[in-house]
N, C-alpha and C positions, 0 to 999 in steps of 0.2 A: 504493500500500500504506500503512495508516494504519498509527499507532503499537503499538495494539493487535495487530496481523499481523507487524509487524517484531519485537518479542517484545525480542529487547538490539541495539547500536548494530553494526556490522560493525566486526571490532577489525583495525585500522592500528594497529603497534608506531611509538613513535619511541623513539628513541633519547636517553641522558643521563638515565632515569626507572630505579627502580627494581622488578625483576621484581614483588615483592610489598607491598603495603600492610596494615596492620592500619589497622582503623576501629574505633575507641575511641566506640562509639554513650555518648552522654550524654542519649539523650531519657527513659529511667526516672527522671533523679534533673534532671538542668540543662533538659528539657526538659516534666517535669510541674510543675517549682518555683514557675511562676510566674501556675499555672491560677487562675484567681477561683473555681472552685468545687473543693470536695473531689473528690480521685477517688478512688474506692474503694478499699481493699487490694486485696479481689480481682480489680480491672479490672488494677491493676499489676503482677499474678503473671502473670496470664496475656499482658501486654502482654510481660514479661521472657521468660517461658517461649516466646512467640511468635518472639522476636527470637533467641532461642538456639535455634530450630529451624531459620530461615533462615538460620544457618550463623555467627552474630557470635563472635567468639572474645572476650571484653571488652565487658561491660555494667555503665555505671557505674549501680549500684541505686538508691541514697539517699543519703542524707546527714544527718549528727547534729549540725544545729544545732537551736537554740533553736526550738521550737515558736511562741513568739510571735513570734519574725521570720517563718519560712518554716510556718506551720501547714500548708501542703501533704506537709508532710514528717514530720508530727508522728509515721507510724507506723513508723518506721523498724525498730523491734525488730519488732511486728509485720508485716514484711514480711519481714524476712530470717529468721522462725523458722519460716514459709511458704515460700521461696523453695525453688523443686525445680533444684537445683544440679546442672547437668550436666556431667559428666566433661570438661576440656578447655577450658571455659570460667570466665574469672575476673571476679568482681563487685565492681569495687571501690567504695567509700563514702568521702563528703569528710567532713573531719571538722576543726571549724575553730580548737579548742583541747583543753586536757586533758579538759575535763569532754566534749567528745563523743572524744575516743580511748577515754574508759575505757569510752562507751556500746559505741563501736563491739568494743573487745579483749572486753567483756564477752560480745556476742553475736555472738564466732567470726570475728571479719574480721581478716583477714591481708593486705589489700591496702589500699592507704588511699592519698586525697590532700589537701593543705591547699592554699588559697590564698591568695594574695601579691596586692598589690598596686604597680604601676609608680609610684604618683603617692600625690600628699600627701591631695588632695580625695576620693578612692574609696576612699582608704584611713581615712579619717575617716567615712566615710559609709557602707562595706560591714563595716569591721573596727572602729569604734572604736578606731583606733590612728592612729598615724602611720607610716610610712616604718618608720622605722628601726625603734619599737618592735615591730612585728608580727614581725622577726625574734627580737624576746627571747620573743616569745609564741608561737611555733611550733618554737623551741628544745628544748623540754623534751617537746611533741605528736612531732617525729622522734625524737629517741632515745628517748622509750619505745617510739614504734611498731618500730625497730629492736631493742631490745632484748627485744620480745616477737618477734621473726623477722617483721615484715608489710614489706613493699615499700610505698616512700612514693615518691608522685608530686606535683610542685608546678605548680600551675596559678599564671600571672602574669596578670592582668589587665590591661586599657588600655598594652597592647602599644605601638599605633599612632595612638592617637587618645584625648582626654579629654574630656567634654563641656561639662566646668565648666575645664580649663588649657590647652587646645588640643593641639598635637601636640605630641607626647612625645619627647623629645630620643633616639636610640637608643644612645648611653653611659649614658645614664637605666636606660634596661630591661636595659640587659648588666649594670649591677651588679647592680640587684637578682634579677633570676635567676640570677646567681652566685651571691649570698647563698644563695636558697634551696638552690640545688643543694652548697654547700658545708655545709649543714646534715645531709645525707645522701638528698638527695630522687633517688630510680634515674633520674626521666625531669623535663625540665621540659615544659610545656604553655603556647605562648606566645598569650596570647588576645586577639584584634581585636574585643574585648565592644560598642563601637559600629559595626564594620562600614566600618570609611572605610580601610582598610589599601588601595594597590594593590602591582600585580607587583612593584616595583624596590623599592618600602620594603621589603617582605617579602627580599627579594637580599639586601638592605645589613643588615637586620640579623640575618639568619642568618651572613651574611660577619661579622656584628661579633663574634659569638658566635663562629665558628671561631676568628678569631681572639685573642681570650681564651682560646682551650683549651679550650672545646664544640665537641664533634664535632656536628656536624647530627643522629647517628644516635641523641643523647640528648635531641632536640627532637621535640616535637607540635606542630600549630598546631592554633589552633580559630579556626576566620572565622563572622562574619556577614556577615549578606548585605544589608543593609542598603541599599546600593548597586549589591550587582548585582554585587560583585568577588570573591563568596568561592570559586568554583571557579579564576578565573584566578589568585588568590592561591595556592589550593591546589597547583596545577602550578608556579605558580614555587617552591610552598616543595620539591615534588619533584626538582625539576631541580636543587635546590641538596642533596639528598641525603637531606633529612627522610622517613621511613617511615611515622607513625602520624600518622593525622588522624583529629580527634574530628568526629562530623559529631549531628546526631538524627534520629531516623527519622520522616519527614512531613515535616522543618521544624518541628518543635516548638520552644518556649521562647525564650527571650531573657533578660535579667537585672535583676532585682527592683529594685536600686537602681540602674540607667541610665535612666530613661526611653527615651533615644535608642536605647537596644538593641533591635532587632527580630531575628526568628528566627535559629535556626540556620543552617548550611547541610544542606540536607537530606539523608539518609544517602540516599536513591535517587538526587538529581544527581549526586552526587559517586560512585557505584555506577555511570551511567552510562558517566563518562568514564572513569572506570576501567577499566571492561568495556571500551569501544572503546577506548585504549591496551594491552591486551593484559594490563595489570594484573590477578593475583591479589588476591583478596581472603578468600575462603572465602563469601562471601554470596550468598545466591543471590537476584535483583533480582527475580523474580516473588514469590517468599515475601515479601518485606518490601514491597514493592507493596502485598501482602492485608494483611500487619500494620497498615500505617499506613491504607489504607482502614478497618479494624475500628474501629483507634484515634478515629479521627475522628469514625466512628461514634457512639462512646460519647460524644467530649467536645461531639459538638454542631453540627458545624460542617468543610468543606471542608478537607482539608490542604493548607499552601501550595507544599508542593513538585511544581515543574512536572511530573518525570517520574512519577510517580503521578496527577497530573490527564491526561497522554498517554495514558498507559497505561490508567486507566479511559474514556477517548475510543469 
């Protein structure tokens, strides 16, 4: 029986994993970011509108930065004054100082997240900042977003790995996502942006964050896959009680100023193992299958992610 005929994976529960998972898809905004060509508005409405029919509860849309960094993104307003918003599902948009909160408060967004950086070098080169500074500059982006009622989320980057200071000490990464998280941020999102995280670093430094006083249930992870680790990462960061994993649908994207960053992990592998764990999710893995086939469609070119190549088999 080929892949095609077996349709989802035969689900064996184990135990120590959590009934349900939310999948915080990031392929609209972290996984169109880093396309060499324009994609349409209209391909990305219906890319979003697609993805909230196969059932995603959280699709991160866009993002308000500067048009000359990420011109992939330049249409941000127009897209979210297009965007056919449906009941039950939330869109949130990263937003990486004042001038893109006031774009974003201006057109209706209530959900928001800013990114951090672990190291001195990404933080120089993604934020024009250093370390420390980025906290003064994303100080004044949370409390207005809180003080307009939006829920702010802090994505940390170069979690586990840097490509220019090597491995990242994990006392390193626990302050600074305190930091952000004591700024007012509801969730951190702790991101393996080069892909070399494995199982046991992922343990240790979830364990390091417990113990600091982060509950795991206030952690994301996001893996690439870079290596080949981001689903075994993914189950260990479950077994250690983490719920939301950001994933992109195909395998889309990776990150503009890493080089060494290569794709996501894709929202159908990680749908896979889900499915055969017994894991909830709400998504249904044949619709997002056709998604990310259409998608690929348009941009040109095969999707990387293997259970969508199975599955069109």
């Amino acid at each position: 029986m080929g892949a095609r005929e077996l349709g989802l994976p035969q689900r064996v529960s184990a135990g120590g994993l959590p009934t349900r998972v939310t999948i915080w898809e990031v392929g609209p905004r972290d996984g169109l970011q880093n396309e060499k060509t324009i994609v349409p508005v209209e391909v990305k409405l219906e890319f979003l509108d697609r993805l909230a029919e196969a059932g995603h509860s959280v699709l991160e849309a866009t993002s308000f930065v500067s048009p000359k960094w990420v011109p992939q993104l330049a249409d941000a307003e127009q897209l979210l004054d297009g965007l056919n918003r449906r009941p039950g599902v939330r869109y949130p948009v990263l937003v990486p100082n004042e001038r893109g909160l006031k774009r974003a408060l201006d057109a209706g967004c209530r959900d928001l997240a800013i990114f951090g950086s672990a190291t001195e070098t990404f933080a120089q080169r993604n934020l024009n900042s250093t370390v420390e500074d980025q906290f003064a500059m994303f100080e004044p982006v949370a409390a207005g977003a809180r003080e307009a009622g939006a829920t702010v989320r802090g994505y940390l980057s170069m979690c586990f790995g840097d490509p220019w200071e090597g491995p990242v000490p994990v006392e390193q990464v626990v302050r600074a996502g305190q930091r952000l998280l004591d700024l007012g941020c509801d969730q951190l999102s702790l991101g393996d942006t080069i892909g070399v995280a494995t199982a046991g670093h992922v343990e240790r430094l979830i364990a390091a964050f417990d113990e600091a006083g982060v509950a795991p249930g206030r952690l994301a992870v996001h893996f690439h896959d870079t290596y080949g680790q981001a689903l075994a990462n993914t189950l260990a960061a479950l077994r250690c009680g983490v719920s939301t994993v950001d994933s992109s649908a195909g395998g889309l994207g990776g990150c503009p100023y890493a080089e060494s960053a290569t794709g996501n992990l894709a929202t159908e592998d990680l749908l896979w193992m889900l499915e055969g764990l017994g894991i909830e999710t709400g998504v249904d893995l044949d619709a997002l299958v056709a998604t990310s086939r259409w998608m690929a469609e348009r941009l040109g070119r095969p999707s990387p992610s293997r259970v969508v190549r199975a599955l069109a088999g």
